[in-house]
C-alpha positions as CSV (number, residue, x, y, z in Angstrom):
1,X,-11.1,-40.2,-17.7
2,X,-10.8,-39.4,-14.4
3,X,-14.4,-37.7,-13.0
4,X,-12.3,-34.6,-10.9
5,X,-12.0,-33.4,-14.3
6,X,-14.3,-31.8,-18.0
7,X,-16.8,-29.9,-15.4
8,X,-16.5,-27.1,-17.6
9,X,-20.1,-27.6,-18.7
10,X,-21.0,-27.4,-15.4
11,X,-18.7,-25.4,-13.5
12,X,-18.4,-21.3,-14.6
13,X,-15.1,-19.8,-14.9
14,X,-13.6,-18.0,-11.9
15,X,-10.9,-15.3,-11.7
16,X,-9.4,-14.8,-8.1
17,X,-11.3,-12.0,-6.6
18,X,-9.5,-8.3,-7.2
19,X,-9.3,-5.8,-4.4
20,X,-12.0,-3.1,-4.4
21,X,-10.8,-0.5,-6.4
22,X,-11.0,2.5,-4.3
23,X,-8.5,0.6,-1.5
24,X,-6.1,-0.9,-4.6
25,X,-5.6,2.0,-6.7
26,X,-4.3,3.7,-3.5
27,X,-1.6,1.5,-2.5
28,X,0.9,-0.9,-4.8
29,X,0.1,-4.4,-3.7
30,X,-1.1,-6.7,-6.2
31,X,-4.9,-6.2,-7.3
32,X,-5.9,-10.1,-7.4
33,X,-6.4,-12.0,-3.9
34,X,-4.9,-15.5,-3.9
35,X,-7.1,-18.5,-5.0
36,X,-8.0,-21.0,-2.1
37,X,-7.3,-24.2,-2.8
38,X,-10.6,-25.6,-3.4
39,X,-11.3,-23.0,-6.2
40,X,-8.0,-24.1,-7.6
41,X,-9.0,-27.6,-7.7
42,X,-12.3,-26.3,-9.0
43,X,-10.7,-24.3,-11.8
44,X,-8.4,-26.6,-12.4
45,X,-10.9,-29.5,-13.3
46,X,-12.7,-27.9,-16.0
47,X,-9.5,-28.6,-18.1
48,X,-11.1,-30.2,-21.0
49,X,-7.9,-32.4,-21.8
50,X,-8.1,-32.0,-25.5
51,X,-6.2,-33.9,-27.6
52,X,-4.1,-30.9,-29.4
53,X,-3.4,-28.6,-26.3
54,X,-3.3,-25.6,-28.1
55,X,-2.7,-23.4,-24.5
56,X,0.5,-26.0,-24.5
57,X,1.1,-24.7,-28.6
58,X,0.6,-21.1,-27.9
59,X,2.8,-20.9,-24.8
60,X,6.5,-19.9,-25.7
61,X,7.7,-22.1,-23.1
62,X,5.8,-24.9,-24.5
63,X,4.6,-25.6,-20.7
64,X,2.6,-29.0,-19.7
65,X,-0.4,-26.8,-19.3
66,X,-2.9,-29.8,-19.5
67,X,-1.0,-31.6,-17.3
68,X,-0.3,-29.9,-14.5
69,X,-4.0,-29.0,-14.2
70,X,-4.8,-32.2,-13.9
71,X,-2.3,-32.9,-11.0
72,X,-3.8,-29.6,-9.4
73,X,-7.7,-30.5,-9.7
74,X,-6.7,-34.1,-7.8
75,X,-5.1,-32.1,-5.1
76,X,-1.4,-33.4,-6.3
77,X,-0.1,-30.1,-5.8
78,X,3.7,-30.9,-5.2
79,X,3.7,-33.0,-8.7
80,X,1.9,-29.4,-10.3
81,X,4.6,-27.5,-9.1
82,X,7.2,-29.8,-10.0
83,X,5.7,-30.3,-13.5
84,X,5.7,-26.5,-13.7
85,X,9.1,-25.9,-13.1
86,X,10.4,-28.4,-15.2
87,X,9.8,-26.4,-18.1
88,X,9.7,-22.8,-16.4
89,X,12.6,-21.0,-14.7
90,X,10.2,-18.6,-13.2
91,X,6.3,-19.5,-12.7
92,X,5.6,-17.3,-10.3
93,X,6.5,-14.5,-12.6
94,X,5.1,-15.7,-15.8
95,X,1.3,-16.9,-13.7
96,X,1.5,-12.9,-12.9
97,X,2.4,-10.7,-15.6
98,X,2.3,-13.2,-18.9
99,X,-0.4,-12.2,-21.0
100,X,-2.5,-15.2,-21.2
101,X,-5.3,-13.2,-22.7
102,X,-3.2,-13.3,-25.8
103,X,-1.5,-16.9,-25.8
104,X,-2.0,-19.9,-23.4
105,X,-5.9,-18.6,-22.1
106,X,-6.5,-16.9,-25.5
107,X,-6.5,-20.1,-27.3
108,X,-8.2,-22.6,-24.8
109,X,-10.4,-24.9,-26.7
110,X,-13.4,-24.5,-23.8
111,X,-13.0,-20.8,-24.6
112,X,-13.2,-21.0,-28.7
113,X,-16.3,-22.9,-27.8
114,X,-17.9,-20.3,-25.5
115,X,-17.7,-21.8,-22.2
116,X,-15.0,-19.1,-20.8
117,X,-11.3,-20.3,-20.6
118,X,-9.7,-22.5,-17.9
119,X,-7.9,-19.3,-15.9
120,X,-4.5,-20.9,-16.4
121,X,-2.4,-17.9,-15.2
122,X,-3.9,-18.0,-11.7
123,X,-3.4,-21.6,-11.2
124,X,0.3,-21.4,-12.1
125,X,0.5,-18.7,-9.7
126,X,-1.1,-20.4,-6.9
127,X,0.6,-23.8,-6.9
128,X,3.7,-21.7,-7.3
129,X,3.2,-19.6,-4.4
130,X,1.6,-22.6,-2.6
131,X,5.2,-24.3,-3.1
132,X,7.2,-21.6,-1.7
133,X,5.0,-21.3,1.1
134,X,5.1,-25.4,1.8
135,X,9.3,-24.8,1.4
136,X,8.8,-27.1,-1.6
137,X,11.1,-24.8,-3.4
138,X,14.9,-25.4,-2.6
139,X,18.3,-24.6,-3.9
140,X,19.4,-27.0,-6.5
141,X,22.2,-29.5,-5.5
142,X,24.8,-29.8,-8.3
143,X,26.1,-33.2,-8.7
144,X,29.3,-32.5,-10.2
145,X,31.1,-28.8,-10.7
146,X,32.6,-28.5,-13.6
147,X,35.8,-26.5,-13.8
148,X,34.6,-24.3,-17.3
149,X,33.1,-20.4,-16.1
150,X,30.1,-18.3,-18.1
151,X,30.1,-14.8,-17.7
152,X,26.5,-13.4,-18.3
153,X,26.1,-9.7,-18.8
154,X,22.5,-8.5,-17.8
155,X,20.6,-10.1,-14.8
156,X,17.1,-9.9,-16.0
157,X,14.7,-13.1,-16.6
158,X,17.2,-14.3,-19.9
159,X,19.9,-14.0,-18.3
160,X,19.1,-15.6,-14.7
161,X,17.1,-18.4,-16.7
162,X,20.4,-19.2,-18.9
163,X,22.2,-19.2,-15.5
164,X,20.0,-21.3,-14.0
165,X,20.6,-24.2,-16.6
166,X,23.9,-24.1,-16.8
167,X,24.7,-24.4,-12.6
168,X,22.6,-27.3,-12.8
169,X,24.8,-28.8,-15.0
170,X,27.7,-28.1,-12.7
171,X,29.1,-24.8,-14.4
172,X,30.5,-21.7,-12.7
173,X,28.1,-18.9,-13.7
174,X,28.8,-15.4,-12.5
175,X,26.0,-12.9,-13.8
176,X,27.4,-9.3,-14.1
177,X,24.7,-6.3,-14.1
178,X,24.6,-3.2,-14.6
179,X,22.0,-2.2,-11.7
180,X,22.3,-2.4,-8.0
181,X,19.6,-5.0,-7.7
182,X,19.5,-8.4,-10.4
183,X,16.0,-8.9,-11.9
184,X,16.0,-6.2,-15.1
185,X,12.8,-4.7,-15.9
186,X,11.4,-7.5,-13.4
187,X,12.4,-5.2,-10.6
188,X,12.6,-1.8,-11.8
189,X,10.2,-1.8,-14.8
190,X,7.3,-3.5,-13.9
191,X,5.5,-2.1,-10.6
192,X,4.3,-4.0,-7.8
193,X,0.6,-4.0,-8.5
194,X,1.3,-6.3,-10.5
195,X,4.9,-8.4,-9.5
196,X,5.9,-7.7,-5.8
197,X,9.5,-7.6,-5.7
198,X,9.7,-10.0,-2.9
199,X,8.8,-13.0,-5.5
200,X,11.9,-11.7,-8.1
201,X,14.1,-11.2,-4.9
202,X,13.2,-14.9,-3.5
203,X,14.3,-16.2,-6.7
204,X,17.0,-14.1,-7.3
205,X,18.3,-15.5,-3.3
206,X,17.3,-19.2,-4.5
207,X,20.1,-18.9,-7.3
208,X,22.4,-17.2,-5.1
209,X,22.4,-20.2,-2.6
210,X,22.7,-22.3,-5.6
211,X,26.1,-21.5,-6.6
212,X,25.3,-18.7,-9.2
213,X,27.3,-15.4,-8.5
214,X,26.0,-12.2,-9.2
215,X,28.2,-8.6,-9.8
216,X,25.9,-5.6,-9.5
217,X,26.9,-1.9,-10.4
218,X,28.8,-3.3,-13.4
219,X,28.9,-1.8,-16.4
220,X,30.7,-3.9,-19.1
221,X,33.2,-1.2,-21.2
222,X,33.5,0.8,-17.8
223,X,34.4,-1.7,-15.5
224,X,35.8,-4.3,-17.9
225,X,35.7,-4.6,-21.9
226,X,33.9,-7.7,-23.5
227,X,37.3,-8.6,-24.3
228,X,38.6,-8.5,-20.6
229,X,35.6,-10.9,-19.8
230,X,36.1,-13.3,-22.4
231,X,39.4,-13.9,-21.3
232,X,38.3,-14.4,-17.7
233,X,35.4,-17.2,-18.6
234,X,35.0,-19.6,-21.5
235,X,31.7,-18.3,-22.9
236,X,30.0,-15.3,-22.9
237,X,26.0,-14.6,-22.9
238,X,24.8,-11.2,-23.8
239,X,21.4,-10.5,-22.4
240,X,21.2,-7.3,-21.5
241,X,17.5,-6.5,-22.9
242,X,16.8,-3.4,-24.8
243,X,16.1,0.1,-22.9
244,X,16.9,3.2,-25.4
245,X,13.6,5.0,-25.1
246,X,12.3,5.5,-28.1
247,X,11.7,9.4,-29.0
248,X,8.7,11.5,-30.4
249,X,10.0,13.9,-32.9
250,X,7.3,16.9,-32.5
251,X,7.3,20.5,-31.7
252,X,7.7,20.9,-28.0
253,X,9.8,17.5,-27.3
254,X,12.1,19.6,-25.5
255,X,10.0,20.7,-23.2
256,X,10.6,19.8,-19.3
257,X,8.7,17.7,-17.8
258,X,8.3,15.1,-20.6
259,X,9.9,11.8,-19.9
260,X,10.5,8.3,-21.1
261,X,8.7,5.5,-19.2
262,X,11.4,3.6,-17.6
263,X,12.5,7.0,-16.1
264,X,9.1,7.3,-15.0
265,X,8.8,3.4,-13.7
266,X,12.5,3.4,-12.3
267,X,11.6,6.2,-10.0
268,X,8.1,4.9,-8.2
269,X,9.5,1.6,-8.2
270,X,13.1,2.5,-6.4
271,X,11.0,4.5,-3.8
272,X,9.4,1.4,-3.2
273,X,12.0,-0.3,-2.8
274,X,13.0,2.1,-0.1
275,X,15.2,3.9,-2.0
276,X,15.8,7.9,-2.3
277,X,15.2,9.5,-5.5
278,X,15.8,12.9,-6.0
279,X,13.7,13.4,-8.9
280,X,10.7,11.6,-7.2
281,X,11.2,13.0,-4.0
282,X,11.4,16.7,-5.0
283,X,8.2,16.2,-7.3
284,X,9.4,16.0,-10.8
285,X,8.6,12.5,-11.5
286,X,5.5,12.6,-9.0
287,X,2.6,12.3,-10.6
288,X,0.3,13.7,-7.4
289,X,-1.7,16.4,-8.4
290,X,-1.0,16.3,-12.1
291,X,-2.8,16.3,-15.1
292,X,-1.0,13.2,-16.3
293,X,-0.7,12.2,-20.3
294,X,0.8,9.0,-21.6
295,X,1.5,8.3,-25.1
296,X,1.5,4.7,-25.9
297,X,-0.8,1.5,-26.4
298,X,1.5,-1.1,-25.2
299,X,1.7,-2.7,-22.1
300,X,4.4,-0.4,-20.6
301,X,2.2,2.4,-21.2
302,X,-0.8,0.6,-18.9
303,X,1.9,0.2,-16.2
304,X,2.7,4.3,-16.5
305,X,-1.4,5.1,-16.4
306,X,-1.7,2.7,-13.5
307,X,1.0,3.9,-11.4
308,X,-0.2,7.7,-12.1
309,X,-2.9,6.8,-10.9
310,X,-1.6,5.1,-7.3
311,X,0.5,8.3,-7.0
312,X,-2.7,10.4,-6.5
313,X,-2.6,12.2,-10.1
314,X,-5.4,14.7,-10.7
315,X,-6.4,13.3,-13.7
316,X,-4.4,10.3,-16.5
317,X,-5.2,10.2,-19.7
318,X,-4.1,7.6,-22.4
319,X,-3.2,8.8,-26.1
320,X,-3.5,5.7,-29.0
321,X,-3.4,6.1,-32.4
322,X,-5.4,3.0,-33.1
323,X,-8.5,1.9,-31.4
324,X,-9.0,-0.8,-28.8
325,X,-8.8,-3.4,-30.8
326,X,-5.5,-3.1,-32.4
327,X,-3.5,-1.7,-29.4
328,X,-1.2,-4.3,-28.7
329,X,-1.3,-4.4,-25.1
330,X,-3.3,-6.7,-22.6
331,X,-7.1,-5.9,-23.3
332,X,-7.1,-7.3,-19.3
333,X,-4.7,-4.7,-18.1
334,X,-6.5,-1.7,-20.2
335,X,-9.9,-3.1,-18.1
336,X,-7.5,-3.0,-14.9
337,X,-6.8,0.4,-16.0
338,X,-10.3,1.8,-17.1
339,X,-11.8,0.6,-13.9
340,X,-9.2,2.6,-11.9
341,X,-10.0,5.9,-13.3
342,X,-7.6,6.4,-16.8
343,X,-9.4,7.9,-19.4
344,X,-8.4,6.2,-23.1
345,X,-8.1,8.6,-26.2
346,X,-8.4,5.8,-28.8
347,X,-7.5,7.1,-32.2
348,X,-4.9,9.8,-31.2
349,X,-1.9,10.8,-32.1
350,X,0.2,13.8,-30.0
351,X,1.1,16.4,-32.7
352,X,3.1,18.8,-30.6
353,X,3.9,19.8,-26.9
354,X,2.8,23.2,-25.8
355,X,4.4,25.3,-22.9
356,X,6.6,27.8,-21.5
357,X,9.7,26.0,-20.8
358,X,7.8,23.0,-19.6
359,X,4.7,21.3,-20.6
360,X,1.3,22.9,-20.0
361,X,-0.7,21.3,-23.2
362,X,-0.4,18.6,-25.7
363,X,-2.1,19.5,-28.9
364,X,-3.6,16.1,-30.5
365,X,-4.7,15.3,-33.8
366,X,-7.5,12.8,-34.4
367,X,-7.0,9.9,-36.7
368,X,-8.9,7.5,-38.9
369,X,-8.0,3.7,-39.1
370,X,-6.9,3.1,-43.1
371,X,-5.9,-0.7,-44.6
372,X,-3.8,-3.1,-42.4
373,X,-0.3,-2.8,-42.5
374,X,2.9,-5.1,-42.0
375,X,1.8,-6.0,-38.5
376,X,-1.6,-6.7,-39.7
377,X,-3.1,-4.2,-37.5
378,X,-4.8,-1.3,-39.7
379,X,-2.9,1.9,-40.5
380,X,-3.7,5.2,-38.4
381,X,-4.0,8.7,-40.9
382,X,-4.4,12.2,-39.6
383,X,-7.6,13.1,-40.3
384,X,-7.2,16.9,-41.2
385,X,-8.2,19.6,-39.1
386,X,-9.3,18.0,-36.3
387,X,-6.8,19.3,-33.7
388,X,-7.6,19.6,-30.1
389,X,-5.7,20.2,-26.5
390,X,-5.4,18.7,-23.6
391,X,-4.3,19.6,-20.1
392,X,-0.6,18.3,-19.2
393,X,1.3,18.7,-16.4
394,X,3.5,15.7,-16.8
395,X,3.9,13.5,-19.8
396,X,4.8,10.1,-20.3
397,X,6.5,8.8,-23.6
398,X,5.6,4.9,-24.1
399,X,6.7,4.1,-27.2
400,X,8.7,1.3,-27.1
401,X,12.6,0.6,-26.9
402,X,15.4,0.3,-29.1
403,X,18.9,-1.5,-28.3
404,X,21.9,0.8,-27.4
405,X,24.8,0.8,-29.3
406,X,26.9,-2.3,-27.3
407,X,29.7,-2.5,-29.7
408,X,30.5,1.2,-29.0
409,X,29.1,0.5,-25.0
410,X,30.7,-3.0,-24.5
411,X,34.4,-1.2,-26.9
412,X,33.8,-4.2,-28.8
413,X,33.5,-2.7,-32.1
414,X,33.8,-6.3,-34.3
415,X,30.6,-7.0,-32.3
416,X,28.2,-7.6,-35.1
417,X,24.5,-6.1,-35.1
418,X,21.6,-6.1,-37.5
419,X,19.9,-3.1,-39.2
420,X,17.8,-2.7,-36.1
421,X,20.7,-2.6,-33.6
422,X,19.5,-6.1,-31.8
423,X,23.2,-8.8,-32.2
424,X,23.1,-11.2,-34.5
425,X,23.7,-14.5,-33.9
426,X,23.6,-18.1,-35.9
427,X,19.8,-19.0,-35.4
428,X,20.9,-22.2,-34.5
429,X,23.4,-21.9,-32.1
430,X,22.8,-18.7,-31.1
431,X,26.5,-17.7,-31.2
432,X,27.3,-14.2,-32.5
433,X,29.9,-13.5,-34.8
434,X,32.9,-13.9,-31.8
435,X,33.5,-16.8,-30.9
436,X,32.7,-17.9,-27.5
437,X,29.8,-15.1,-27.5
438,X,26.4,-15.6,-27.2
439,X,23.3,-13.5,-27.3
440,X,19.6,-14.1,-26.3
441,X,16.8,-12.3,-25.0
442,X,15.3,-8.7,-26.1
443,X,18.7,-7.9,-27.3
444,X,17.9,-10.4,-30.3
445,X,14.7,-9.9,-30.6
446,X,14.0,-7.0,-29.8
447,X,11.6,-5.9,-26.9
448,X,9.0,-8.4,-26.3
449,X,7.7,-10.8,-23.3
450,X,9.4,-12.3,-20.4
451,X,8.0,-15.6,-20.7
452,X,9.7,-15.0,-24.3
453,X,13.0,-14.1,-22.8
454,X,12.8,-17.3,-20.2
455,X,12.7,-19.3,-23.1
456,X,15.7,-17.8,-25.0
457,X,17.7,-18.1,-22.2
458,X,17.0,-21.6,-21.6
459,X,18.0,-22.0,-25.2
460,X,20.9,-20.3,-25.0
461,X,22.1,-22.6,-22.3
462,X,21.9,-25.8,-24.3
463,X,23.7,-24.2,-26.9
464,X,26.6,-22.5,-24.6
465,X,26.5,-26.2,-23.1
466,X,27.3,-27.7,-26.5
467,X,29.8,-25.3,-27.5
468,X,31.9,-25.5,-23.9
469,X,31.4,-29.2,-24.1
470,X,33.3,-29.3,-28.0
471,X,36.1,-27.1,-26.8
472,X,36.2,-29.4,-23.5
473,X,37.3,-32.2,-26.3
474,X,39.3,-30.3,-28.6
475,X,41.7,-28.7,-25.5
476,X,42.2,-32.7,-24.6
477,X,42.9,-33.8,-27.8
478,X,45.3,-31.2,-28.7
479,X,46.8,-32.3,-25.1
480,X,47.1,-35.8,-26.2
481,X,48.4,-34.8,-29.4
C-alpha cells in the first residue's frame, strides 16, 4: 500500500475554511473557500481503502470514491477528474450541494470508527474545479452521428445527464424547457451561496458545443402536444421534475403575503441573475426588514431561511414539527443556517395565519414526538393548549412538491400516472405506457436529490439506447422484407 495514503490516524480531518459569517451572510457567494492543493492531497490520503467501500455503496451514482482519492493524494489530478466523470455527468454540482452528511461521508468507515470522515464532497469539488480551470474539461467529440433524434422535455440535471449520454453515442438530442435558462431547480431553485450559477451555465455551454440543442420558453401542450413531439423524434424523455407547491390547509392561508418556496427562490435568484422582478423589486418577495417565518424542515426550507437572511430580514424563524434529529434536511446546512442568525422552532406546527388582509401573526401549536411512523421518523401530536404567536411579516411555505397534472398539461390524456401523480413506467426499461416515451427523474420518483436525478437520467439513456437501437433493426428488416 502505497505510504501517500491510511494517515487518517495521524492526520485530522479538514473542511475547506467558510467565510466569516458577518461578510457571507451579507452577500451570495459560496460560504466554503477552495481547498489548496496540498490540503487536498492531505485530505485525500487519509482514505483508508477499505475493502467494502461503503461511501462507493451509499452513493447513488455508485462513484469510484476510493479511487479517485487515491489518484488525488499522489497528485494524479487529471486521472481524479477523469475517474470522476466517468461515472458523474455533473461533479461539480454533486461536490457542492449533495448531502454527503447523509450518504457517501455519512458512511465512511474512518468515520464509524471515530476518526472524522474523509471530506469527500470537497475533494470532488476541487479536482473538478481544478480541471476546468487547467481547460481539462472539453466538449465531447462524437465519433459517429447517428441519424435517430430524442426529444427531452425539462432541462434540469435528469434531463441534461440523459442528453449527455445519448450525444456521446452519436444521437441528435434537442432538450425543450419550459424556462428561459436550462438547469431546473439547479438555476432557479437553489441559491448561489451554495451553487454559483456560473458552474450550471459552463456546463450547460459544454453540452451546447457538444452537439446537444436546447429550446427554452417551451411549454409542451402550448407550444406543441406530446403527440406533435413524438412524431418529430423517435423517443421521448419526460423529465420535467416536480414543482406544485404543496399547500397548508389552515385558517388564514389566504392571506397575502404567504408564498410557496420556489416563488420565493425564483425571485432572489432571477435578480441575481440580473433579471427584473416585479414582485422582488417592489418589496413583496423581499425579505429586508421583515419578520420572516418558514414552514418546513427540508432542505428547501434551509435555502428559504438562508436567503432571508442575505436579504437583510429583521428577524427568520424556522417552524418544524419534529425535532432536530428527525428533520430530514442536511444537519450541515441547519449548522450553516444557525450560525447565520435563523432561529429553529423544533417541535412546531403552524395552526393558523393571523391578519388583516395580509399576514401579521402565525399562531403555532406545540407538539410532542409519539411512535415512529412509515418513514421511520417518530410521529408529531398536538399537544393541547399550548398555542402561541409569532411575529410574521412574510411567510414561507416549505413543504415539499407534488407533480402537476402532465396528461392534462402535456393534452396527452392516455399518459399514465400513479396514485401520487409521478408517470409510471416499466422499472426495467423505464418506458411509460406510450410507446417511444420515457420518464425519469423527480417526475418518477417523486422530489428527491440531484445526484438521484443524474443517475436516473443516465439510466434512462441506456434504456432509450436499447429501445432506438431494436426499432433501428425492426425498420430494416421490414425493409428487407
Amino acid at each position: 500500500m502505497s505510504k501517500k495514503l491510511l494517515k487518517f490516524v495521524d492526520l485530522k480531518q479538514e473542511t475547506p475554511v467558510k467565510r466569516e459569517i458577518d461578510k457571507r451572510s451579507k452577500d451570495f457567494n459560496e460560504i466554503y473557500d477552495d481547498f489548496i492543493n496540498t490540503k487536498a492531497k492531505d485530505q485525500s490520503s487519509r482514505c483508508s481503502q477499505c475493502g467494502v467501500p461503503f461511501c462507493q455503496i451509499h452513493c447513488p451514482l455508485s462513484n469510484n470514491i476510493p479511487d479517485w482519492l487515491k489518484l488525488t493524494a499522489e497528485g494524479r489530478l487529471q486521472e481524479a477528474y477523469e475517474l470522476s466523470q466517468s461515472t458523474n455527468n455533473m461533479p461539480e454540482v454533486c461536490g457542492r450541494i449533495c448531502p454527503q452528511d447523509r450518504l457517501c461521508e455519512g458512511n465512511c468507515v474512518i468515520e464509524q470508527s471515530g476518526h472524522g470522515t474523509v471530506t469527500i464532497g470537497s475533494i470532488e469539488k476541487y479536482i473538478t474545479d481544478n480541471a476546468w480551470e487547467k481547460g481539462w474539461v472539453k466538449p465531447f467529440k462524437v465519433k459517429k452521428e447517428l441519424k435517430q433524434s430524442i426529444g427531452i422535455i425539462g432541462a434540469g440535471p435528469a434531463g441534461m445527464a440523459c442528453a449527455e449520454e445519448l450525444r456521446k453515442s452519436g444521437y441528435q438530442v434537442t432538450i425543450y424547457d419550459r424556462y428561459d435558462r436550462p438547469g431546473g431547480l439547479l438555476i432557479y431553485g437553489i441559491p448561489n451561496f451554495k451553487l454559483e450559477k456560473f458552474v450550471v451555465e459552463r456546463r450547460t455551454k459544454l453540452l451546447k458545443e457538444s452537439g446537444i440543442k436546447f429550446v427554452q420558453n417551451f411549454e409542451v401542450g402550448k407550444n406543441k402536444t406530446l403527440y406533435e413531439l413524438k412524431n418529430i423524434h423517435d423517443s421521448i424523455l419526460i423529465s420535467t421534475g416536480v414543482y406544485k407547491a404543496r399547500e397548508i390547509d389552515i385558517p388564514g392561508h389566504n392571506l397575502k403575503n404567504i408564498f410557496p418556496a420556489m416563488q420565493f427562490l425564483t425571485a432572489s435568484n432571477k435578480k441575481g441573475l440580473g433579471d427584473k422582478v416585479k414582485l422582488f423589486d417592489d418589496g413583496t418577495l423581499n425579505a429586508e426588514g421583515k419578520n420572516v417565518v418558514v414552514i418546513g424542515g427540508g432542505d428547501t426550507a434551509m435555502d428559504c431561511v438562508r436567503t432571508a437572511i442575505r436579504q437583510n430580514a429583521k428577524s427568520v424563524k424556522c417552524l418544524y414539527r419534529r425535532d432536530r434529529e428527525n428533520m430530514p434536511g442536511s444537519s450541515r446546512e441547519v449548522g450553516n443556517a444557525e450560525e447565520e442568525g435563523v432561529e429553529f422552532i423544533w417541535q412546531t406546527s403552524p395552526k393558523s395565519f393571523l391578519g388583516n388582509g395580509r399576514v401579521n401573526e402565525v399562531e403555532v401549536d406545540k407538539m410532542i414526538l409519539g411512535e415512529p411512523d412509515s418513514s421511520g421518523r417518530k410521529k408529531p401530536i398536538i399537544q393541547p393548549g399550548s398555542e402561541f404567536k409569532i411575529p410574521a411579516d412574510l411567510v414561507i411555505k416549505s413543504l415539499g412538491f407534488d407533480p402537476e397534472n402532465l396528461p392534462k398539461l402535456f393534452n396527452a390524456e392516455e399518459l399514465a400516472i400513479s396514485k401520487w401523480g409521478t408517470l409510471k413506467i416499466d422499472l426495467k426499461t423505464m418506458q411509460t405506457n406510450l410507446d417511444g416515451v420515457f420518464a425519469a427523474g423527480d417526475i418518477v420518483r417523486g422530489a428527491s436529490l440531484v445526484v438521484w436525478a443524474i443517475r436516473d437520467g443516465r439510466d434512462a439513456a441506456e434504456q432509450i439506447k436499447k429501445y432506438l437501437q431494436n426499432k433501428l433493426k425492426k425498420e430494416k428488416s421490414e425493409e428487407a422484407a
